[in-house]
MARBA-528883 format. One record per residue: x, y, z of N, C-alpha, C in turn; residue in one letter. Coordinates in steps of 0.02 Angstrom, whole numbers, plus 50000, padded with zeros to 5 digits. Atoms other than C-alpha are relative to their C-alpha. Example, Ala and Ser with C-alpha at 12.3 -4.5 7.8 and 13.67 -1.06 7.14 Angstrom:
! MARBA-528883
500454994150000506154977550390500455006050000a499584994149997506844994750357499615005550037s
END
This chain:
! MARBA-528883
500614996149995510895867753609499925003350069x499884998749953510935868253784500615006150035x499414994349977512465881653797499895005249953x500314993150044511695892153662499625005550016x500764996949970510015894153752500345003750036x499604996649926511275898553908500185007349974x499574996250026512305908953810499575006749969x500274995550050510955917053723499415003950072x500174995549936509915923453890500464999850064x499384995049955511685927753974499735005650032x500174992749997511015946053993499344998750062x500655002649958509235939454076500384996850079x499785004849925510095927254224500305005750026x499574996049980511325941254249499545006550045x500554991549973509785956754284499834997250054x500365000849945508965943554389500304997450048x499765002549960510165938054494500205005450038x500004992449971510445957654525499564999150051x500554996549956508665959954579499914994450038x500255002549936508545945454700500665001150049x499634998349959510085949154781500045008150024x500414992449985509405967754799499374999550055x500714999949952508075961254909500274997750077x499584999349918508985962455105499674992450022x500185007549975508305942955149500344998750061x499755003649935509145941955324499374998250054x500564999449968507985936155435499875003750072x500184993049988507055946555543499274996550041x500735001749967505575946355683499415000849954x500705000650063503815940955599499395000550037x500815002549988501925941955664499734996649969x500375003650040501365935055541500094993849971x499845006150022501185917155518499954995249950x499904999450058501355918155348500685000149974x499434997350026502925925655339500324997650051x499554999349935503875916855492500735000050010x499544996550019505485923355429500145006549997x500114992350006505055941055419499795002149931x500234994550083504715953355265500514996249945x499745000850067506085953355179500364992749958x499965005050002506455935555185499334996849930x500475001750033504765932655110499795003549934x500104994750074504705946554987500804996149954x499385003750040506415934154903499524994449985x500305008350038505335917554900499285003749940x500654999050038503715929154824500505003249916x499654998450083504945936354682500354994749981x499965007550047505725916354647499574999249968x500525006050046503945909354641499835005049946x500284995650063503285925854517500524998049932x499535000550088504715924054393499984992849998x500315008250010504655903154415499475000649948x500545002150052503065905154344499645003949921x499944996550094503385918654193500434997249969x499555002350037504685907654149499704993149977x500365005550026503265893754128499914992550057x499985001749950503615884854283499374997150029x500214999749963502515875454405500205003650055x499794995749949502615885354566499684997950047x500495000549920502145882354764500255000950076x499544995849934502395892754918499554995350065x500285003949955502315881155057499745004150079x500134995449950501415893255192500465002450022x499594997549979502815902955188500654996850040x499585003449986504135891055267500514999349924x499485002950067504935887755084499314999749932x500574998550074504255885754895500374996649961x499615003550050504685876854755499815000049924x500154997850062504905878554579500214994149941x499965008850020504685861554448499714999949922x500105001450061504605855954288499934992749993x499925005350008504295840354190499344995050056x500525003349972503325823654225500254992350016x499715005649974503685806654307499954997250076x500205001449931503695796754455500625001150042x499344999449971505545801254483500095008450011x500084990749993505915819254564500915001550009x499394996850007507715827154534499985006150041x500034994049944507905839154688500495005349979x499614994549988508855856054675499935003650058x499934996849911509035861354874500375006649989x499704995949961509515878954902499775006550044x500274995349951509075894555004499915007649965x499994996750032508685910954970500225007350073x499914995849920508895919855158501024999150015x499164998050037510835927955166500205003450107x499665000249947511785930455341500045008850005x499854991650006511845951455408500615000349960x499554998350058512825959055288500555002350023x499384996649935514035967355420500185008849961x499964991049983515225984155396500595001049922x499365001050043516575988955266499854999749916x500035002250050515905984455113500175006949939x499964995750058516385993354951499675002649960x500654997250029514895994154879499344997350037x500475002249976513205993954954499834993049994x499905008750003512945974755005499314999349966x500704999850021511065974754934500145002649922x500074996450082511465984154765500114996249950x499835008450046512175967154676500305007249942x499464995250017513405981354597500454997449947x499275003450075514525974454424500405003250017x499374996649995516185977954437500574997349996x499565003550005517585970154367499864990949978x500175007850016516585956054299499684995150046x500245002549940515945952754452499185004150042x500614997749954514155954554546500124999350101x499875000449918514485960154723499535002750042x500765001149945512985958354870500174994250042x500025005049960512645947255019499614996549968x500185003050024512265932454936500224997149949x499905001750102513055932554773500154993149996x499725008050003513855915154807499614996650041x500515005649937512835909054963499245000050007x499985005750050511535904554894499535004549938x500584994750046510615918054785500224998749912x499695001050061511885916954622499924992849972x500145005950013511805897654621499314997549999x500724998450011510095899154640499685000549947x500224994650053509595910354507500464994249937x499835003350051510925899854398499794992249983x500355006249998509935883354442499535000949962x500754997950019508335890354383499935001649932x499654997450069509225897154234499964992549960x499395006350029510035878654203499304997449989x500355004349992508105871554234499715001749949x500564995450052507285882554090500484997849931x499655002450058508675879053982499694992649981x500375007449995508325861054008499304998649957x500825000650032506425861953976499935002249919x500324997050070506555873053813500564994749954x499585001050062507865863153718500104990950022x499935007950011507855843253786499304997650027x500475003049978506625831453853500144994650027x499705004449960506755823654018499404995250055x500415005749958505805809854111499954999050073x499984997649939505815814454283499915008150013x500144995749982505175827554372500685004250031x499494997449973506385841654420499765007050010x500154997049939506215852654582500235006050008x499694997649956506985867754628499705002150071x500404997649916506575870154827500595004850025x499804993549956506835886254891499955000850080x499914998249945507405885655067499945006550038x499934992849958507075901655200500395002150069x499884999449933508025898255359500554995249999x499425005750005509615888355291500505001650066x499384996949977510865901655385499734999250077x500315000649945510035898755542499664991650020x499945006149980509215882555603499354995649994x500555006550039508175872355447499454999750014x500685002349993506535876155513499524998249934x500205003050049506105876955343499694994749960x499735006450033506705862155269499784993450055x500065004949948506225852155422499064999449968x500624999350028504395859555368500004996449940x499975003450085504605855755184499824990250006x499995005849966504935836755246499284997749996x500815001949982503195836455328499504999949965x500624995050053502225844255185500014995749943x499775001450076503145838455045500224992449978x499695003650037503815825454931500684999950001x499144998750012505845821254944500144998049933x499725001350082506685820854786500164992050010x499775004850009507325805554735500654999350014x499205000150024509085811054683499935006950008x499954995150002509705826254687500805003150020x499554998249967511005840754754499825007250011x499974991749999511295858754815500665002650003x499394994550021512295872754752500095003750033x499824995649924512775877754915500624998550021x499215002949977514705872454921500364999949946x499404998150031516015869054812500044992349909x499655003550036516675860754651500444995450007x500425001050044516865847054589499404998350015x500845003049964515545837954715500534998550081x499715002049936515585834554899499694994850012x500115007149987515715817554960499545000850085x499795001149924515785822855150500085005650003x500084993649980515145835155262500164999750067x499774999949958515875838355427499114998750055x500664998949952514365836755578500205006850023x499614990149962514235853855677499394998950047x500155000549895513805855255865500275006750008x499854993049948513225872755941499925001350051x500015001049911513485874756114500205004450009x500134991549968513465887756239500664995050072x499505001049935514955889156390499575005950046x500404994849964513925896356534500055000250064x499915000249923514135902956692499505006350026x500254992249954512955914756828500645003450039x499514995449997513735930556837499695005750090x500274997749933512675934756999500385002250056x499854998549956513935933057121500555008149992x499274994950002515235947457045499535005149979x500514993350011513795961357012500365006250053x499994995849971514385969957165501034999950003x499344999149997516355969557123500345005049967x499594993050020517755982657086500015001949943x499974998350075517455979056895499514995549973x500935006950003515595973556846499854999949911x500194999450090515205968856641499195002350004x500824999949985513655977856610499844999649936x500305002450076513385975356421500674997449950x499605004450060514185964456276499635000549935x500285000050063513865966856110500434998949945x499545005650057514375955755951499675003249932x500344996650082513425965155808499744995749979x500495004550016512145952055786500554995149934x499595003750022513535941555738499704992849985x500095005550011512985923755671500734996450039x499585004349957513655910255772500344993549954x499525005350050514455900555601500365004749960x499334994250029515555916655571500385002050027x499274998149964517075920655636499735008050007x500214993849985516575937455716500475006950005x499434994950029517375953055627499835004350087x499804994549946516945964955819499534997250037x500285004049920516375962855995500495004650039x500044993849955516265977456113499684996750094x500195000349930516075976256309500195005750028x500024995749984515545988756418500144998750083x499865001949944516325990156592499875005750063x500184993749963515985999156748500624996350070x499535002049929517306001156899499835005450054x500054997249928517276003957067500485009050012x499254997150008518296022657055500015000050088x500005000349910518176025157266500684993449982x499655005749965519266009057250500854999849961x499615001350041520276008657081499895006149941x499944996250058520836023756961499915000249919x499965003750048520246024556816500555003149924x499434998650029521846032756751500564993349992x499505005449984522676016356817499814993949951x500125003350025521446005556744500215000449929x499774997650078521696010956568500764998249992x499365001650012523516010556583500204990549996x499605007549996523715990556642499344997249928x500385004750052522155986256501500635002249937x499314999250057523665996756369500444994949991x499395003250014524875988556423499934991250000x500165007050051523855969956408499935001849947x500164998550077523305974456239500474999549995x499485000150021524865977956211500354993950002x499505009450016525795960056248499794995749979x500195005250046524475951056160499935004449942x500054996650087524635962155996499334999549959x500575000850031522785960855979499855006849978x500444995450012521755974455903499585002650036x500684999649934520765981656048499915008850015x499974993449994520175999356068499845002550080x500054999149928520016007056236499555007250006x500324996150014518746021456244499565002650057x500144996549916518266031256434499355004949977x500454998249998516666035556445499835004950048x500044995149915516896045156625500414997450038x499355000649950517726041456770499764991850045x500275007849957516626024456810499904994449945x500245003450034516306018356650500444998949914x499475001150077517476010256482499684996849945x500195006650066517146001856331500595001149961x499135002950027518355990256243499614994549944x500355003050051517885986456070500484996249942x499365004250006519175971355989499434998049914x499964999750083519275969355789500344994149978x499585007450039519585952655687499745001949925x500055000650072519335947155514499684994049996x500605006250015517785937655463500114993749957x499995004450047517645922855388499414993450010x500625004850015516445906855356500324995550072x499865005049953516395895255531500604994549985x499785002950016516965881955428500804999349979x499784998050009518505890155386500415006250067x500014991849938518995900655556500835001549970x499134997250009521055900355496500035005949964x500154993550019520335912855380500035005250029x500154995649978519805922855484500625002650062x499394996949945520465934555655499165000650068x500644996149976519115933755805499955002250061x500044994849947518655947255891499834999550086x500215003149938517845936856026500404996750058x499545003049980519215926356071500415005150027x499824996149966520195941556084499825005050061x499964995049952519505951856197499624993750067x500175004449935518875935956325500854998750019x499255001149941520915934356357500175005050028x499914997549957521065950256391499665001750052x500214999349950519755952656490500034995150075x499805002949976520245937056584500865002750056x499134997649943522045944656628499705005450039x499974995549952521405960256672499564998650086x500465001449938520065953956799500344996450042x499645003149939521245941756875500585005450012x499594994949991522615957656874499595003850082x500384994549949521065965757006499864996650050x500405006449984520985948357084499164997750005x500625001150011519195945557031499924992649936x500045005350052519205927356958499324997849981x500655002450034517925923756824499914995149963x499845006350015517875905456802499844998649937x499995002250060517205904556629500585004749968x499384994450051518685917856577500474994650014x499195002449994520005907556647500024993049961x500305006750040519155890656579500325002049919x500145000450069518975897456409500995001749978x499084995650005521055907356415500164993250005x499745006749983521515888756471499974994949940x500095006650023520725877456369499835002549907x500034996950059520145888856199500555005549978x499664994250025520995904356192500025000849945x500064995850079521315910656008500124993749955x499985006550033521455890555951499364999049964x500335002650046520325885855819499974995149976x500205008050026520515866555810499994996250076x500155002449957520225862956003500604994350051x499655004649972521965856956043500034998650078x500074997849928521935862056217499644995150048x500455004249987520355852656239500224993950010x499965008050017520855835356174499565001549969x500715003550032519815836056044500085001249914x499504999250087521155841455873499734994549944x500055002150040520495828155779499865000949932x499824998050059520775823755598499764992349951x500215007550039520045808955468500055002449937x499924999750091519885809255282499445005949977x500334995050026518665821655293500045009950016x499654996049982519845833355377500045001250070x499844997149931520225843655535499325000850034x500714996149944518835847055687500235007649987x499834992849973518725866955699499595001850044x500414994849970518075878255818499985006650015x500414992250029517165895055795499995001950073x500354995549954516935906655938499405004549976x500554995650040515345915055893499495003950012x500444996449966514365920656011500345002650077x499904999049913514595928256181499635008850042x500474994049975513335939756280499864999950082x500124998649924512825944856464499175003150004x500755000449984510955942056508499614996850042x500135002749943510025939756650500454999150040x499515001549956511425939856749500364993850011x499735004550031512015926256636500665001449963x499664999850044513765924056544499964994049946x499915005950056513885915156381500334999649944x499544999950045515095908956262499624994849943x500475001750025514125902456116500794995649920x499265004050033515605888356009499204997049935x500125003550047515245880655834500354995849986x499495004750035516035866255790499984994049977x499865001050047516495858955656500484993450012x499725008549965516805837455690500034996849933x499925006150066517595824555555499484994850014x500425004150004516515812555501499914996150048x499595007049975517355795455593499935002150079x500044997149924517085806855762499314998950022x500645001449954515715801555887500065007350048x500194997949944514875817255983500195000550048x499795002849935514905808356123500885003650024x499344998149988516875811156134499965008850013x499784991250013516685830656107499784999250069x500564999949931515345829256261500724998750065x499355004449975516805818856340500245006750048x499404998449992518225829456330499715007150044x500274990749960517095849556393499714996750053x500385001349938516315839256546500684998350035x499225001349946518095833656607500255004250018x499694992649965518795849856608499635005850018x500414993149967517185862056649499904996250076x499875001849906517245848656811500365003150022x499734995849967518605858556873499845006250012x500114992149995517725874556869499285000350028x500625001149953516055873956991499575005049966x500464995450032515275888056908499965000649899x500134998250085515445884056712499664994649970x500285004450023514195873956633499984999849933x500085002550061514205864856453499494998349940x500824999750026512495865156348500204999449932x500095000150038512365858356202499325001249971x500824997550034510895867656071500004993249961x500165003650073510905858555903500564996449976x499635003950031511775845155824499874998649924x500205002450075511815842455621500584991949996x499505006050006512545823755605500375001549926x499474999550038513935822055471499384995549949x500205003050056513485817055283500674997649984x499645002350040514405804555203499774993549954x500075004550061514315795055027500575000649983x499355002350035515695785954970500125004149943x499754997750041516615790954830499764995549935x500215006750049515975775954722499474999949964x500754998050025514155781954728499765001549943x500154999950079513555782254572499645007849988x500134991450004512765802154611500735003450011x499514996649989514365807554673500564999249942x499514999150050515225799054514499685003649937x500264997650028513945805754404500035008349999x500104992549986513995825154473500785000949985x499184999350021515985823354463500265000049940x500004998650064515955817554288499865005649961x500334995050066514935830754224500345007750015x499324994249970516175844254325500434999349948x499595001950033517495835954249499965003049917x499894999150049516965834554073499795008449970x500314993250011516095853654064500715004750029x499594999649990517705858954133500904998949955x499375004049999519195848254064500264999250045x499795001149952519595843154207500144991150017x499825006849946520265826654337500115001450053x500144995949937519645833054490499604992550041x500325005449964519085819654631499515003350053x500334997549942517735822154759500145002450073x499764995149952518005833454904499614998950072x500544999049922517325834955096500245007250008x500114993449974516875850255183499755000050081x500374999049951516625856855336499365004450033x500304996450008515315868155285499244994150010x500775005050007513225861655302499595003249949x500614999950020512195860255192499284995549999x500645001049988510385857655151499984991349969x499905009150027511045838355065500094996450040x500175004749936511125831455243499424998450004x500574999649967509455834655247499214994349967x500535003550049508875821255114500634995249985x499545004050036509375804755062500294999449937x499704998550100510485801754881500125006849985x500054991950009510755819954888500805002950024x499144998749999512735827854884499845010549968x499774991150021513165848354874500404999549947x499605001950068513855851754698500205008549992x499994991049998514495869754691499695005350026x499674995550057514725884854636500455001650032x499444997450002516175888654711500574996449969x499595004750050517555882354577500585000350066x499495001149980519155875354638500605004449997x499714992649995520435889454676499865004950015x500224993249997519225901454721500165002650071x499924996849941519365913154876499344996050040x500525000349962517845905854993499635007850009x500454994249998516635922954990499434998650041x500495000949973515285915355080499995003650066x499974994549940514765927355240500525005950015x499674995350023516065940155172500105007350006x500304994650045516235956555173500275001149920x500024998250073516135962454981500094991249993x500335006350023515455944354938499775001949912x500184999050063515315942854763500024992049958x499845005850027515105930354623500315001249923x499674998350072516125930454443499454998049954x500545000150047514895933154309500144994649940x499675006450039515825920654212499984990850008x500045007349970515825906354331499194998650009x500674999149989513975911754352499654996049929x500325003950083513455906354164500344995249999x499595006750020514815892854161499524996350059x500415003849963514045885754337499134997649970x500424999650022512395886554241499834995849956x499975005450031512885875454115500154994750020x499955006349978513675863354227499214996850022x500365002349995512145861954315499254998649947x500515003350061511005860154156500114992249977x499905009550014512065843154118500034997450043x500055004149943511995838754284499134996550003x500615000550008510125838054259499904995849950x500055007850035510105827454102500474997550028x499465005749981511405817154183499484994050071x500365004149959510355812954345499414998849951x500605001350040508845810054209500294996349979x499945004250038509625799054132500284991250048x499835005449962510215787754283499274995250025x500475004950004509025772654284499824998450082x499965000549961508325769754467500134992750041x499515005249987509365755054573499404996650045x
END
């Protein structure tokens, strides 16, 4: 009955998963403390809760922080965690990133997979549910606004709200995740005060409002030289001929006779994931490192970072490569800007479970000691999730993969976060199937209209499945 109903408003999930991924949700400055996400952030949770509640739905927008959409009655609450706010859309794309565009069987927009499609196919899976079984626990969907950024949300929600009991979010991968990596964002910082008046001064940096859990597709710096001292026929030539022996991507572009910009090209990809990617950041801090010590002008966080990071993405350099059952450490370069007569290198990373903090802390205070001017700042820490494999949610969400599937698929870790740290009994359960490309923060992000109704049904029996688990 349950794959009929699905089957039979196919056409419906499909329009509306268009029109909320048509609605630009990145977030965005707000006055209003209503909306403290911005517009269009909030114009995504006001078109959930409206259709939530033509589809029969309870509905409730928690002063704009988040909202949630619920069925059913009981003293037991079945959580569905996911978000509805989508990372800048960036450059390149094939088809307008907002248009949620068919093509090839496929809906392509920022969002389609992270978390708008799984979303929309939750909500789908919860209506199915209601019109065709009858279940004894209450069941939730909570619409997150500030996942891609840093949970104010969900931290709100917390305070306000009710936690599920049980639950998961469709913010990761197939079949279920056991184990989520922790992630630590920190800033490498040094005052740039004393070199203002030298032969080659940085006067702007710009990353294209790059998120600091994406491997950053470009990153431009603007330079100004002394000419009275140094040609800037000459300069140009020795930045060629670096570019040239690190085979990076780097454009070189003379503005006059005092002033360059040098704008360096990678290939994006999800934090969690940097091997994917190519980044632009990394590249152009080595060369700008050679060239400045080429003018002898040493800039202790350049030589720090060329030393100990450079274009490495698991921190061997550091001491800090580690590896457990829930995989490899990575690290993201992701930020890096010049303000206040500040430099800053802005790292994500991505720690196995079995790893203490502390150690990361460790290993960047031993070696920024050698450098008098580079200091270590840690922002935010998300601690690591882990539930055994034994768990009776994690064997329950696996089973019902499994059997909706045909499958013998075992539970997985990630180094990706989600919003299932953020609650006890609670594990990420898709939509991205096993084999798929990762699309999440993408350009041309899309989701298969196929896996979209199939995910739809998994999570419908995932729903009688946690309903039916008796509480321990």
């Amino acid at each position: 009955m349950i794959d009929n109903y699905i089957e039979k408003h196919k056409e419906e999930l499909i329009q509306k998963t268009q029109e909320l991924i048509q609605i630009p949700s990145v977030i965005s400055h707000s006055d209003n403390p209503q909306h403290p996400f911005g517009e269009p952030i909030n114009d995504a949770l006001e078109y959930m809760l409206e259709l939530g509640h033509s589809l029969g739905f309870r509905t409730k927008n928690i002063d704009g922080y988040c909202g949630y959409i619920e069925f059913g009655k009981g003293e037991e609450l079945i959580g569905i965690i996911g978000h509805l706010d989508v990372v800048p859309e960036g450059e390149d794309w094939k088809y307008p990133p907002f248009s949620a565009t068919i093509s090839d069987n496929k809906i392509y927009g920022r969002g389609a997979i992270d978390d708008k499609g799984p979303v929309m196919s939750s909500l789908f899976a919860m209506k199915a549910v209601m019109e065709t079984c009858h279940v004894h626990k209450r069941v939730r969907l909570i619409l997150g606004l500030n996942e891609e950024n840093d949970w104010k949300c969900i931290d709100y929600y917390k305070k306000q709200e009710e936690s599920p009991t049980i639950g998961f979010s469709p913010d990761a991968d197939f079949p279920c995740i056991y184990s989520e990596k922790a992630i630590l964002t920190s800033y490498l910082k040094m005052d740039y005060s004393p070199f203002l008046e030298k032969d080659i001064v940085i006067k702007e940096i710009n990353t294209y409002d790059n998120p600091i859990n994406v491997v950053p597709k470009m990153c431009s710096i603007l330079l100004k030289i002394n000419s009275q001292k140094i040609r800037m026929k000459d300069f140009i030539k020795n930045l060629k001929d670096t570019i040239e022996q690190t085979h990076f991507e780097i454009d070189i572009y003379k503005i006059d006779e005092e002033e360059i910009k040098l704008t360096s090209y990678g290939i994006p990809s999800h934090a969690a994931h940097p091997d994917l990617g190519i980044n632009s950041i990394s590249q152009l801090i080595v060369v700008l490192s050679k060239i400045f010590n080429l003018y002898h002008i040493k800039i202790e966080l350049f030589d720090f970072f060329t030393t100990y990071i450079n274009t490495q993405y698991d921190g061997k350099n550091l001491g800090i490569n580690f590896e457990d059952k829930s995989g490899k450490l990575t690290l993201n370069v992701g930020d890096f800007y010049f303000k206040n007569n500040g430099l800053q290198i802005g790292l994500n990373i991505r720690i196995p479970v079995t790893m203490n903090i502390l150690e990361i802390g460790k290993h960047f205070f031993q070696h920024t000691s050698s450098y008098r001017n580079v200091d270590f700042d840690t922002i935010t820490y998300k601690p690591a999730l882990y539930i055994s494999k034994e768990n009776r949610l994690v064997k329950t969400l696996c089973d019902v993969y499994n059997q909706e599937t045909h499958s013998n698929l075992e539970p997985i870790a990630i180094g990706g976060a989600t919003y299932a740290r953020a609650f006890d009994n609670c594990i990420s359960f898709g939509a991205n199937f096993p084999g798929d490309k990762d699309m999440c923060h993408q350009t041309n992000e899309f989701i298969s209209i196929d896996k979209l109704l199939l995910s739809c049904k998994i999570y419908a029996k995932a729903i009688l499945a946690l309903d039916n688990l008796k509480e321990e």
